[in-house]
PyMOL CGO cylinders between C-alpha atoms (Angstrom):
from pymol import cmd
from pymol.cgo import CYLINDER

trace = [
    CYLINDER, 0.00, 0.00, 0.00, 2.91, 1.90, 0.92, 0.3, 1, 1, 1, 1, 1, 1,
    CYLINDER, 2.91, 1.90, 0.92, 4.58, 2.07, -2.79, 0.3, 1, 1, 1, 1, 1, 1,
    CYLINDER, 4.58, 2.07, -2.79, 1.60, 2.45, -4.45, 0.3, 1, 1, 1, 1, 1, 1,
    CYLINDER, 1.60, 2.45, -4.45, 0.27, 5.74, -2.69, 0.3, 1, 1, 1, 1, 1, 1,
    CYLINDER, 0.27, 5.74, -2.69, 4.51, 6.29, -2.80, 0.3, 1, 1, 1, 1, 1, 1,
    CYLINDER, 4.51, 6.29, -2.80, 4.46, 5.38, -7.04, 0.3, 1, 1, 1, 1, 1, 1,
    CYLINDER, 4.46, 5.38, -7.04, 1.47, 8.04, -7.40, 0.3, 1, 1, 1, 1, 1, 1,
    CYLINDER, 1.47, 8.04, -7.40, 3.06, 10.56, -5.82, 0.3, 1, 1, 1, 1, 1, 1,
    CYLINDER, 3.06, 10.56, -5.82, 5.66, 10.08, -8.09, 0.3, 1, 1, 1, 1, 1, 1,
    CYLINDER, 5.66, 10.08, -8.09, 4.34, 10.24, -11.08, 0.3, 1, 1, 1, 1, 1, 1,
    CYLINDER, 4.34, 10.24, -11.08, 1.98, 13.16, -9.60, 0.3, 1, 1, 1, 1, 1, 1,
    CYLINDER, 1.98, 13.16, -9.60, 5.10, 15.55, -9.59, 0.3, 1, 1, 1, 1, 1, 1,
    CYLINDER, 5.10, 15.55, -9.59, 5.86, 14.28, -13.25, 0.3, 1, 1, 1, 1, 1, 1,
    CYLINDER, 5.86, 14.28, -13.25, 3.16, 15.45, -14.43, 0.3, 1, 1, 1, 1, 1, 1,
    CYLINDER, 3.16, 15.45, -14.43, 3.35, 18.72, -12.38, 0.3, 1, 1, 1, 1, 1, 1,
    CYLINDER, 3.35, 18.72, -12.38, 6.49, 19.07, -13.69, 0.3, 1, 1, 1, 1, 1, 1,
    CYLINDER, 6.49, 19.07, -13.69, 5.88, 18.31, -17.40, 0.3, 1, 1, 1, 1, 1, 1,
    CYLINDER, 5.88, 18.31, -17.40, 2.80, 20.91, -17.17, 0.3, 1, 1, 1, 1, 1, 1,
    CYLINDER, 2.80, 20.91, -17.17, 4.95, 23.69, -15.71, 0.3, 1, 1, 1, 1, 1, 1,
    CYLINDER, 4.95, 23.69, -15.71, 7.51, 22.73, -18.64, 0.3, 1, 1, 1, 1, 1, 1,
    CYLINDER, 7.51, 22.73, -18.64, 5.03, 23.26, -21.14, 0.3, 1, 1, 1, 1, 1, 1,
    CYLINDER, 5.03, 23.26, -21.14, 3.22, 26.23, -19.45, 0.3, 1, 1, 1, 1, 1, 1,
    CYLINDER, 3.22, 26.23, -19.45, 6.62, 28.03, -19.42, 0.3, 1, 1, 1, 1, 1, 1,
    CYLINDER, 6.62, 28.03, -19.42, 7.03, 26.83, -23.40, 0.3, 1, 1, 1, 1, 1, 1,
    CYLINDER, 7.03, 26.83, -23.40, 4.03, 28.06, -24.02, 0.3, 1, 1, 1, 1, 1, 1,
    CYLINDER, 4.03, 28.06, -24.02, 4.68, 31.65, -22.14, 0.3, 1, 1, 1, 1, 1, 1,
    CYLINDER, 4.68, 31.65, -22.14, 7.15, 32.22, -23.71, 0.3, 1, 1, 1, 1, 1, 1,
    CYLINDER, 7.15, 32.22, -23.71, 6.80, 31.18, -27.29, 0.3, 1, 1, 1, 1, 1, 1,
    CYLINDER, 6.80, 31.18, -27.29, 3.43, 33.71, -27.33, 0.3, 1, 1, 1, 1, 1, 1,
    CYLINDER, 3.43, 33.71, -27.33, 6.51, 36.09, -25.41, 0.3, 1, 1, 1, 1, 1, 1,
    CYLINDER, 6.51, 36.09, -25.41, 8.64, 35.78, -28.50, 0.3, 1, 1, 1, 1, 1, 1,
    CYLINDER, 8.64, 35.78, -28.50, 6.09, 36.04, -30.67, 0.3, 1, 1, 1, 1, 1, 1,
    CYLINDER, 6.09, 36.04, -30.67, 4.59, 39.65, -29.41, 0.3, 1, 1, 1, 1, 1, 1,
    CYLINDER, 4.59, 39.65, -29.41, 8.70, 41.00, -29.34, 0.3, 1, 1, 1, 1, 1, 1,
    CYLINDER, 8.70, 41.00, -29.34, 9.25, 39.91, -32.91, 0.3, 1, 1, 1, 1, 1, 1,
    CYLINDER, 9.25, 39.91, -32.91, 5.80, 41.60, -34.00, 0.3, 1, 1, 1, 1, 1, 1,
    CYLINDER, 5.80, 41.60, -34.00, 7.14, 44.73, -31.67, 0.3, 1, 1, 1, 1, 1, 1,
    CYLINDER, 7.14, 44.73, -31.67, 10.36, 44.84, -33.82, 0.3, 1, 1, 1, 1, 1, 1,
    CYLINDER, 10.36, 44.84, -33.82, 8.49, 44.43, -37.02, 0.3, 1, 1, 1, 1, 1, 1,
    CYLINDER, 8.49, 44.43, -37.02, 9.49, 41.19, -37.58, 0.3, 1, 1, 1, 1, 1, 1,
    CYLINDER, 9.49, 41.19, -37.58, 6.62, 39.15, -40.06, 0.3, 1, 1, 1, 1, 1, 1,
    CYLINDER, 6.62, 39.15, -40.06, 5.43, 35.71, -40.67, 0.3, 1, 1, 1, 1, 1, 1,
    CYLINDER, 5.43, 35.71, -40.67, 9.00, 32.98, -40.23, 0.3, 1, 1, 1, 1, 1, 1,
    CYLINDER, 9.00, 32.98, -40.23, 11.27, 35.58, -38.21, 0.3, 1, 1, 1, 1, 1, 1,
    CYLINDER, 11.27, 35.58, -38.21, 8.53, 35.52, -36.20, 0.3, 1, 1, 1, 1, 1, 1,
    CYLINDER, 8.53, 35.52, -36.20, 8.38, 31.99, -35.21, 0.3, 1, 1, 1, 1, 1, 1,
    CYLINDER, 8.38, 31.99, -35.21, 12.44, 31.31, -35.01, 0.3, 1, 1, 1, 1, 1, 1,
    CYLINDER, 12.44, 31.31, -35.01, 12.08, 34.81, -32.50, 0.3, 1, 1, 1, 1, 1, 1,
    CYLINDER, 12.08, 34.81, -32.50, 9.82, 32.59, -30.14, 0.3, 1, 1, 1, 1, 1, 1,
    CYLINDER, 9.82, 32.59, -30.14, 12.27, 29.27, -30.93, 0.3, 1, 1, 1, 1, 1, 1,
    CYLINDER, 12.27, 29.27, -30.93, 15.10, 31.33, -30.09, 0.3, 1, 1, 1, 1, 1, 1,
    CYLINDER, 15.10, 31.33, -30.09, 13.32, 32.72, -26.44, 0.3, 1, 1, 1, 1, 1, 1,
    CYLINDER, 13.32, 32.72, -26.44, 11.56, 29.24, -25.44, 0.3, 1, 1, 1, 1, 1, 1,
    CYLINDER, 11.56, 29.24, -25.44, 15.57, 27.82, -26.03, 0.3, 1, 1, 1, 1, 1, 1,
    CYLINDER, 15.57, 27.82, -26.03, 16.66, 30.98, -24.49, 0.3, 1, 1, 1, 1, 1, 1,
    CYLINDER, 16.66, 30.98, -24.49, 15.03, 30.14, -21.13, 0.3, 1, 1, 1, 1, 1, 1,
    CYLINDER, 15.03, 30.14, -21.13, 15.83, 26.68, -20.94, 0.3, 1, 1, 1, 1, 1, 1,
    CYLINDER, 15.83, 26.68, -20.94, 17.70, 27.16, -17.38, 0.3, 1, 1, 1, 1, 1, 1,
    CYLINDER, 17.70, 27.16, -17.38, 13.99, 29.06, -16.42, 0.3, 1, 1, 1, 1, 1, 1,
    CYLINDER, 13.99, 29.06, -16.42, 15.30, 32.43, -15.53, 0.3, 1, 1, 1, 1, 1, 1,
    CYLINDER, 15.30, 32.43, -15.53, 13.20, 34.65, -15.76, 0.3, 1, 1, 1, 1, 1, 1,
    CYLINDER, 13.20, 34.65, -15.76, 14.87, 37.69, -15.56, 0.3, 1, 1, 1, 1, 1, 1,
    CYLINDER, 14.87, 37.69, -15.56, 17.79, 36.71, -17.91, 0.3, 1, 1, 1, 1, 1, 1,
    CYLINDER, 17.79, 36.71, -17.91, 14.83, 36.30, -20.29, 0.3, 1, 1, 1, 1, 1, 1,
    CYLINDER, 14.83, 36.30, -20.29, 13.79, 40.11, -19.57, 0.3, 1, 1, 1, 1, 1, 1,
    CYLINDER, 13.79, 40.11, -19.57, 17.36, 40.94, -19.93, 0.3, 1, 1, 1, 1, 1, 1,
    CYLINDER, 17.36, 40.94, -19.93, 17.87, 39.10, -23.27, 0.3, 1, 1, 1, 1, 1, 1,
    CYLINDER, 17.87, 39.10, -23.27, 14.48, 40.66, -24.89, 0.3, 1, 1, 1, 1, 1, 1,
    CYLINDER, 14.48, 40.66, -24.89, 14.57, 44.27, -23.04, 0.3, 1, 1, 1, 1, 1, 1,
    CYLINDER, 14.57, 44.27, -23.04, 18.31, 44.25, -24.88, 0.3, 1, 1, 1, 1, 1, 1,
    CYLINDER, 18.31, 44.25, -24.88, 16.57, 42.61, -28.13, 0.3, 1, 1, 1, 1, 1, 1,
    CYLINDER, 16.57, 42.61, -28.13, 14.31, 45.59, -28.39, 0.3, 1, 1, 1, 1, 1, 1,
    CYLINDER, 14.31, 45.59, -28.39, 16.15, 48.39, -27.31, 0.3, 1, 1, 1, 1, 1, 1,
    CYLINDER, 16.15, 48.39, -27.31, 18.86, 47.71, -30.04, 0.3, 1, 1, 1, 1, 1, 1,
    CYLINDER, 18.86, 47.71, -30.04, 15.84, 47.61, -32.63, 0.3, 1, 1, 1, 1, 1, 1,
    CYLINDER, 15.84, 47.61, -32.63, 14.81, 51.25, -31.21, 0.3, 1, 1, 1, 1, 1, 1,
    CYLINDER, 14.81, 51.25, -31.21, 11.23, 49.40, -29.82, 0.3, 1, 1, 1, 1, 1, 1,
    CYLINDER, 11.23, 49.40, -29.82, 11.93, 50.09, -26.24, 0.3, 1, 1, 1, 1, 1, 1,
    CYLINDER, 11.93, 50.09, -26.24, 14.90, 51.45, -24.21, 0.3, 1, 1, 1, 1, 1, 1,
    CYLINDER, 14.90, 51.45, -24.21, 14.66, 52.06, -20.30, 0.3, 1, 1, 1, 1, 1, 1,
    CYLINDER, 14.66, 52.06, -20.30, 14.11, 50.84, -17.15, 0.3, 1, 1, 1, 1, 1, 1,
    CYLINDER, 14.11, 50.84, -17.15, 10.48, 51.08, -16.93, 0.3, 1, 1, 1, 1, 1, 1,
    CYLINDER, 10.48, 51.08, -16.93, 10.25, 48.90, -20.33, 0.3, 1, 1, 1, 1, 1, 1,
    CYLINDER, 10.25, 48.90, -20.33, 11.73, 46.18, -18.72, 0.3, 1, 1, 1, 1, 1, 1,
    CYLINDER, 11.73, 46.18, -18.72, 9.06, 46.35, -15.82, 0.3, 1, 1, 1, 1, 1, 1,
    CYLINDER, 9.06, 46.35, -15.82, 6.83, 46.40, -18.66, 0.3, 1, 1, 1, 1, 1, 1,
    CYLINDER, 6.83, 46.40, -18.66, 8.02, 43.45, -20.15, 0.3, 1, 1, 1, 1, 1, 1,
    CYLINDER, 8.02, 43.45, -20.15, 7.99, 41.66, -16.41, 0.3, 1, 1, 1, 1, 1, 1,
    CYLINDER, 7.99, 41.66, -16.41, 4.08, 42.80, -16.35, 0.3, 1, 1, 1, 1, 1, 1,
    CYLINDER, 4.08, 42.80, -16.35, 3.75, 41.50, -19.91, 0.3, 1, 1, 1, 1, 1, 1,
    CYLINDER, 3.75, 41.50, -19.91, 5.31, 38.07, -19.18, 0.3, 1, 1, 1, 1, 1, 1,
    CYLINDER, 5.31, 38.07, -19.18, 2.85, 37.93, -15.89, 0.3, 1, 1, 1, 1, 1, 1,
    CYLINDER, 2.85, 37.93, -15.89, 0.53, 38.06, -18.04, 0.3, 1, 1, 1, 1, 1, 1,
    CYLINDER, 0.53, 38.06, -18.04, 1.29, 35.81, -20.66, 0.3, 1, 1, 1, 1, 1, 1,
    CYLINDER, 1.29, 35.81, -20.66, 2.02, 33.00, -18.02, 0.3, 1, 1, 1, 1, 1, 1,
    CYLINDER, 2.02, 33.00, -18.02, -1.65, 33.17, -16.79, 0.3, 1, 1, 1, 1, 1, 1,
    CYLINDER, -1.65, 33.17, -16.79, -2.61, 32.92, -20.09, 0.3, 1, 1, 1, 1, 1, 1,
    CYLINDER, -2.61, 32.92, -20.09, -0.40, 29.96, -20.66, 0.3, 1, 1, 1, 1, 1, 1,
    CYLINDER, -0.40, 29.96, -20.66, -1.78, 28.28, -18.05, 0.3, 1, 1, 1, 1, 1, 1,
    CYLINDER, -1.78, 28.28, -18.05, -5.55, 28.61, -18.18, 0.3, 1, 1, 1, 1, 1, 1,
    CYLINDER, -5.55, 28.61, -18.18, -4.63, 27.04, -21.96, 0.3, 1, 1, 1, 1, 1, 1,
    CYLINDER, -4.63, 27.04, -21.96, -3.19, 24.11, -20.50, 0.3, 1, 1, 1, 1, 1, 1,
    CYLINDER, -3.19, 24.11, -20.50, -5.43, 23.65, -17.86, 0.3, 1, 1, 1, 1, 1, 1,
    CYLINDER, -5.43, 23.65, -17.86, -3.14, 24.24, -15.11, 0.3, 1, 1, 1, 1, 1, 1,
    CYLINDER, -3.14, 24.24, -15.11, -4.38, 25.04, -11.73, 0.3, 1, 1, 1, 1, 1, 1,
    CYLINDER, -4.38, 25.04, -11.73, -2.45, 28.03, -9.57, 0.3, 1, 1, 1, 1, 1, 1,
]
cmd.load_cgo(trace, "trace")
């Protein structure tokens, strides 16, 4: 009784863990996708933009992400201070809820 309840745990927190993996895909693909529209970037560029940022953030942090894009941007003229990357930290926020209630993930 023991290893079963023990063996469903288990494979509980895989599948918590695959979710958050894809949620975080997810986020950050539709991230990519908005910056590469912001720079004027159309149709393909678009889609290697959001490859490039979901492979960006493989190690998950998030702020090297901001750091990455907020540079990104600020070379292409888009956006250029400190209050653009708290933008981009709201617009990430934001994206990750919307990630999630796509999924079906639960807070």
């Amino acid at each position: 009784m023991f290893e079963t309840r023990e063996r469903a745990e288990e494979a509980n927190y895989v599948r918590r863990r695959d979710l958050a993996f894809q949620v975080r895909a997810l986020r950050d693909r539709m991230f990519g996708r908005w910056a590469a529209r912001l720079m004027g970037m159309k149709d393909k560029a678009i889609e290697d933009y959001a490859r490039y940022l979901v492979v960006s953030d493989i190690d998950g942090d998030d702020e090297q992400l901001i750091k990455v894009l907020s540079g990104n941007l600020a070379d292409r003229g888009v956006l250029g201070d400190k209050a653009s990357e708290d933008r981009l930290r709201q617009k990430l926020e934001r994206l990750h809820v919307i990630a999630r209630t796509h999924l079906g993930a639960t807070p």
